[in-house]
Phi, psi and omega in degrees: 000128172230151207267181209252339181182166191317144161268126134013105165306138179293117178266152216204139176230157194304181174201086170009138155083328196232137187295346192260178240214126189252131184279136172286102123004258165213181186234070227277192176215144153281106164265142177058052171233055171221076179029296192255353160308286179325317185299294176302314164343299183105028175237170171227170171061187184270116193268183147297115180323110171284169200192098172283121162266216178197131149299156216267330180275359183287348197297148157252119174247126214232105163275158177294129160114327188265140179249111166307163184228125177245133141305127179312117155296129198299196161086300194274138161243027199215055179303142163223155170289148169205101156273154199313320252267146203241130208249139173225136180306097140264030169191111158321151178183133198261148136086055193286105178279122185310334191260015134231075203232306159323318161317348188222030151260138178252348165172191182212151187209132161292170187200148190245124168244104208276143172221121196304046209323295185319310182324297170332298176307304161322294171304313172302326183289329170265009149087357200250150161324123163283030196290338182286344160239057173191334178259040170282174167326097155084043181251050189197037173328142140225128176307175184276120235265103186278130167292143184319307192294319214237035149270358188060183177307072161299352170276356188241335218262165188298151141245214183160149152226166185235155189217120206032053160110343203236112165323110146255300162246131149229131174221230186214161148288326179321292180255061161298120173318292205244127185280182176327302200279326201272302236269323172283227197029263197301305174318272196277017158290333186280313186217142170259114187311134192228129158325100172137014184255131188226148162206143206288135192277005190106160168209124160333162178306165197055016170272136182243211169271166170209169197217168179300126167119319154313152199243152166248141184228136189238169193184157152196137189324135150094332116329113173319126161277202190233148171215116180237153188234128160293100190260000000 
């Protein structure tokens, strides 16, 4: 087959253990499934789960040990952290019943889903797709994808990120509005989930601003963390 210019390299992220490499697919995002986020927002209660995607080249994949690099993005002056845990598909599947869901992880990683917040904010006032503040360039740091068997009670576990040193979010995966196993449910009654689809779950209370020069070192029990520097 021959193409009109080079194709796009497949992107991918690494995997705790193994020489092989799990190729992305697509990317959803969860909004607002953390109580006290939805609260800052300026929403309340258990709403029905919303959905985003990102593009698959937005990602920064951060090996264990290595400190990532995000460029500051244009347009914005009002950046934010949103930490993670990030479930990625390993076996497709359309109309995903929650008491089987477990069946089609193939693992978890953390991630930062970075966001230009004024933009964003804008665009809700007129009412318009957000996509210019959250589906931007290098707006999807992620870490190395730990298999499902060696990640522990991930349903119990802490995450957090700290920025230059100092707690900015801390929660559980426990409060999550819709956990893991509810959120595959609903995702694929919407979209049929193909292996190599990753998705990011929501992020806890306290997301803020960051600025060029800042460094966010991010975690969730059981997991590589992430360490990213704004240049």
């Amino acid at each position: 087959m021959t193409y009109l210019f080079t194709p796009t390299p497949t992107v991918s992220v690494p995997v705790l253990g193994s020489p092989a490499r799990f190729p992305v697919h697509r990317i959803y995002c969860v909004g607002r499934n953390y109580e006290e986020h939805a609260k800052e927002m300026g929403f309340t209660g258990r709403e029905p789960p919303f959905f985003f995607l990102k593009p698959t080249d937005a990602l920064i994949v951060v090996d264990a040990g290595v400190t990532g690099h995000m460029p500051y993005p244009s347009l914005t002056h009002n950046l934010h952290h949103e930490i993670e845990l990030v479930v990625a598909i390993g076996v497709g599947g359309k109309n995903i019943k929650a008491a089987d869901a477990f069946q089609h992880i193939f693992g978890y990683a953390v991630g930062l889903d970075m966001t230009r917040r004024d933009l964003q904010n804008e665009m809700k006032k007129q009412g318009r797709p957000w996509c210019i503040g959250k589906a931007f360039d290098a707006s999807a740091p992620i870490g190395p994808i730990t298999p499902a068997d060696q990640a522990g009670d991930i349903t119990q576990a802490e995450l957090f990120v700290q920025v230059n040193g100092v707690d900015r979010q801390r929660s559980t995966i426990a409060k999550l509005i819709w956990n893991i196993a509810e959120t595959i449910e609903h995702l694929s009654a919407a979209w049929e989930l193909q292996p190599g689809d990753l998705i990011y779950t929501g992020t806890p209370e306290g997301v803020g601003a960051v600025v060029s020069g800042d460094t966010m070192t991010g975690g969730v029990t059981g997991l590589t963390p992430i360490v990213v520097t704004l240049t």
